[in-house]
N, C-alpha and C positions, 0 to 999 in steps of 0.2 A: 583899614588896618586892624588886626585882630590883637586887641591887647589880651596876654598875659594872665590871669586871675590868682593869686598867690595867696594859699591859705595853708593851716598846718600840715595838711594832707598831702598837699604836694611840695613841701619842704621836703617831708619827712620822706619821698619817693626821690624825691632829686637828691636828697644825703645819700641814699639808700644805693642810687647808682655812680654815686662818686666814690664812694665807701666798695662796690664792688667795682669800679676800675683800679682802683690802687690795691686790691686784695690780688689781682689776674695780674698788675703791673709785677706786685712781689714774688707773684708765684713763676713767673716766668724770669724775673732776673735768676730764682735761687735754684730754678731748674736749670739756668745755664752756668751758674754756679757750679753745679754738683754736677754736671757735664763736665765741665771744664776738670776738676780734682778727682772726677774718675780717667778722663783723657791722662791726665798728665799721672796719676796713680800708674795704670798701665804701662805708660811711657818707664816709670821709673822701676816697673817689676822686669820688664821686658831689659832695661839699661843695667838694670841689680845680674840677671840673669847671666845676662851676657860676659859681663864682668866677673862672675864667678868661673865662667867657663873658661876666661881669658887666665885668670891667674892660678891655673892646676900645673902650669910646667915644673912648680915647685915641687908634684905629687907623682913626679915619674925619673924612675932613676935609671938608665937605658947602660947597659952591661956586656962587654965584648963590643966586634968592631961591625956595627951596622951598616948594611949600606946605606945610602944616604934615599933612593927611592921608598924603600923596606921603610924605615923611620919616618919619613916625610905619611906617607899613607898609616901607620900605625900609628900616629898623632891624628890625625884626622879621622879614624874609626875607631878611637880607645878614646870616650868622652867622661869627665868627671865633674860634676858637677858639686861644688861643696855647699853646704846647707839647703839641700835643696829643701829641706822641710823641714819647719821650725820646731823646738825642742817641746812643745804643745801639741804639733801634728804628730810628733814621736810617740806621747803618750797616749794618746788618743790610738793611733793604730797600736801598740802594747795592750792598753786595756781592752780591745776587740779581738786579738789573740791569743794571749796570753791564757784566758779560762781554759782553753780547749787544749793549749799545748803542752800545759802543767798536768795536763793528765797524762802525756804520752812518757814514756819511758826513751831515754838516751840510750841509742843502738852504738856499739861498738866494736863487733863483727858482723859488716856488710859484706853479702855474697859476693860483691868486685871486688871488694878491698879499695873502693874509690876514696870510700869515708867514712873519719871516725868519732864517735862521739856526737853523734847528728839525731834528731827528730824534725819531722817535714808532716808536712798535708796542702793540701791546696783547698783555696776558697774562692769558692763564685760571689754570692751575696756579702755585701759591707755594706756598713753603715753610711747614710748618707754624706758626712764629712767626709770619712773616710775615701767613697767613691770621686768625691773632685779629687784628691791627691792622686790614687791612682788615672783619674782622667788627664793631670796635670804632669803623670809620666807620658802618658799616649801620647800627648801632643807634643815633649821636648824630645821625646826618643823615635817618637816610631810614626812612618810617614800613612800609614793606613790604622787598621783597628789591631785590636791585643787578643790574643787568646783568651777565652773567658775566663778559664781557671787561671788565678794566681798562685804561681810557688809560694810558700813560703819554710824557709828552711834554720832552723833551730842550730846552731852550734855550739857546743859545750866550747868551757874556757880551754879545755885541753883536746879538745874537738879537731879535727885536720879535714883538708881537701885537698887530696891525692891529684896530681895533671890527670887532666882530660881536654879533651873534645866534642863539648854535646853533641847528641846524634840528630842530624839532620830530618829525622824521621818525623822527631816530635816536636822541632822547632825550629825556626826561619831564621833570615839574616842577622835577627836584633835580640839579643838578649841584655835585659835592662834590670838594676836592682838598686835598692834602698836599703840601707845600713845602719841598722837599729843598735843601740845598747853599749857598742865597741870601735872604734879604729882596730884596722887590721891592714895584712902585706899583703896582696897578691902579685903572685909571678905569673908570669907570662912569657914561655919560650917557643923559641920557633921550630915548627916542623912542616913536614912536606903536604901540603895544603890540599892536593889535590887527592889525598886519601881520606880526605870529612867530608865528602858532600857526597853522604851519602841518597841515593834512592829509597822508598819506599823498602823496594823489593832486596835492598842489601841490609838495610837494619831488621837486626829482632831485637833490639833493646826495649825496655817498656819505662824506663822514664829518660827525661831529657839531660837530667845533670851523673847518669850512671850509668858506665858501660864496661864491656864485660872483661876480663884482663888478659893481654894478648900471652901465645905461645908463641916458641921460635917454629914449629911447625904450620903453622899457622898460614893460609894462601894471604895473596895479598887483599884479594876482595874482603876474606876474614878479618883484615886486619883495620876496614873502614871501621866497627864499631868496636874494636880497641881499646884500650886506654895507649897511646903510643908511651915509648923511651925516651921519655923527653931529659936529654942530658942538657950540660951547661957547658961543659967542656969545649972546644973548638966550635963555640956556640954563640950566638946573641941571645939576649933578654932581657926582660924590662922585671921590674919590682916598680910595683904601683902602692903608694899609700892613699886605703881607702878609709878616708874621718870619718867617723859616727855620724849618721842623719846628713851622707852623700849620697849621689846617684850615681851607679857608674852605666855608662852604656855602653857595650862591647857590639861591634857589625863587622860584616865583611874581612877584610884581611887581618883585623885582630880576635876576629869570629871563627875564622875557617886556617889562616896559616898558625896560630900559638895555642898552645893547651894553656889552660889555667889554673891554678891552685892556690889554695888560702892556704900559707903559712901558718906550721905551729908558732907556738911561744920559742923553740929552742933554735930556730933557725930564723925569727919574725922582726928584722931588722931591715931601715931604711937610712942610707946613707950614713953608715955604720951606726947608728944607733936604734936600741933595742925597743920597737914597739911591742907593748905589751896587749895581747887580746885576751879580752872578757870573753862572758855569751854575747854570741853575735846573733840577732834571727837578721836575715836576708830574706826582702820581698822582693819579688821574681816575676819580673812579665816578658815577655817571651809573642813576635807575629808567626802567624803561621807558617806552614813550611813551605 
């Protein structure tokens, strides 16, 4: 039988791998630690999220006598999202905009007459923060990838956005945006749906959020990139309040059947009372057509 020989040398090796099993022992608990509190982190963004999207019915005020399919589908394509990004993520995308738009000058005769008191530009490259926020729209809004350029659109306090219907030309089902600096009203009324989808070969509009303003001469093909008559009169509509630092996601039949517009201050009331808009910039992602 082979005895053993035990001197400081191999104490000092046997410590040495007792010492590295309970190092591997802790490394592996704290790894399943921090498995575990990212699991349930996730769990709890994914349950925050959900929850946010659940309590917007407060944030839509539906106007005249809707049908009940019309509404049922216009809830379910008219998405709001509140706080989708936090008052940090706000400033952060401000301070990577903001140098470049402080330059531009507030336009307030535009050749449609769409909009007023506006400055816009669009940005591919962002900062890498920056970029998870926007990747963090792509995945709650949009079931494929995002056009690379981003809107982003500047509005003065006394700024307006005249009904429309973007044109089809330059953008897809899903039009998605982020609401820096102000709470604001958009309306939304309904019109006849199957004059916005348009073709390549029917639009000559050259951006997505402007088009051109209809005559009564005008053929009906003319009249796809439009701004339609969007009245309220013997009419349904919705008035959405959008809170600063939400997302709203417009698709499908609140994409293609209601023109949109951001209320001024003189008419920018929810449930009779009076929200007041600042500057608003709107960041604008948009799949392709």
């Amino acid at each position: 039988m082979c005895k053993l020989f035990i001197n400081k040398q191999n104490l000092r090796v046997f410590s040495g791998l007792r010492a590295n099993y309970k190092f591997k022992k802790l490394l592996n608990e704290w790894v399943n630690v921090n498995l575990r509190i990212r699991n349930a982190s996730s769990l709890e963004s994914a349950t925050a999220l959900d929850n946010k999207e659940k309590s917007v019915d407060n944030l839509i005020e539906f106007n005249g006598k809707w049908p009940t399919d019309e509404q049922k589908n216009f809830v379910k394509d008219l998405r709001i999202i509140k706080d989708f990004i936090s008052e940090e993520e706000e400033s952060k995308l401000f301070e990577e905009i903001e140098p470049y738009m402080k330059r531009l000058h507030y336009e307030f005769d535009h050749w449609d007459d769409a909009i007023h008191g506006f400055r816009e530009t669009e940005r591919k490259q962002w900062y890498p923060h920056n970029r998870q926020i926007l990747e963090r729209v792509r995945q709650v809004a949009f079931d494929g990838a995002i056009m690379p350029y981003v809107h982003i659109l500047d509005l003065a306090e006394k700024g307006v956005i005249k009904p429309h219907v973007d044109s089809t030309r330059y953008c897809g089902t899903t039009i998605s945006g982020m609401s820096l600096l102000s709470n604001c009203v958009m309306r939304l009324i309904r019109v006849d749906e199957t004059k916005y989808r348009q073709t390549a070969q029917d639009s000559e509009t050259t951006d997505c959020d402007k088009t051109k303003p209809a005559t009564q001469n005008e053929s009906t093909d003319d009249s796809y990139r439009n701004q339609p008559k969007a009245t309220i009169e013997n009419n349904f509509y919705a008035d959405v309040l959008l809170p600063r630092r939400s997302l709203y996601i417009m698709s499908h039949s609140s994409r293609y059947n209601f023109t949109h517009e951001i209320l001024s201050n003189e008419f920018s009331k929810f449930n009779g009372q009076p929200i007041r808009k600042g500057r608003r910039i709107s960041i604008i992602c948009r799949n392709e057509p």
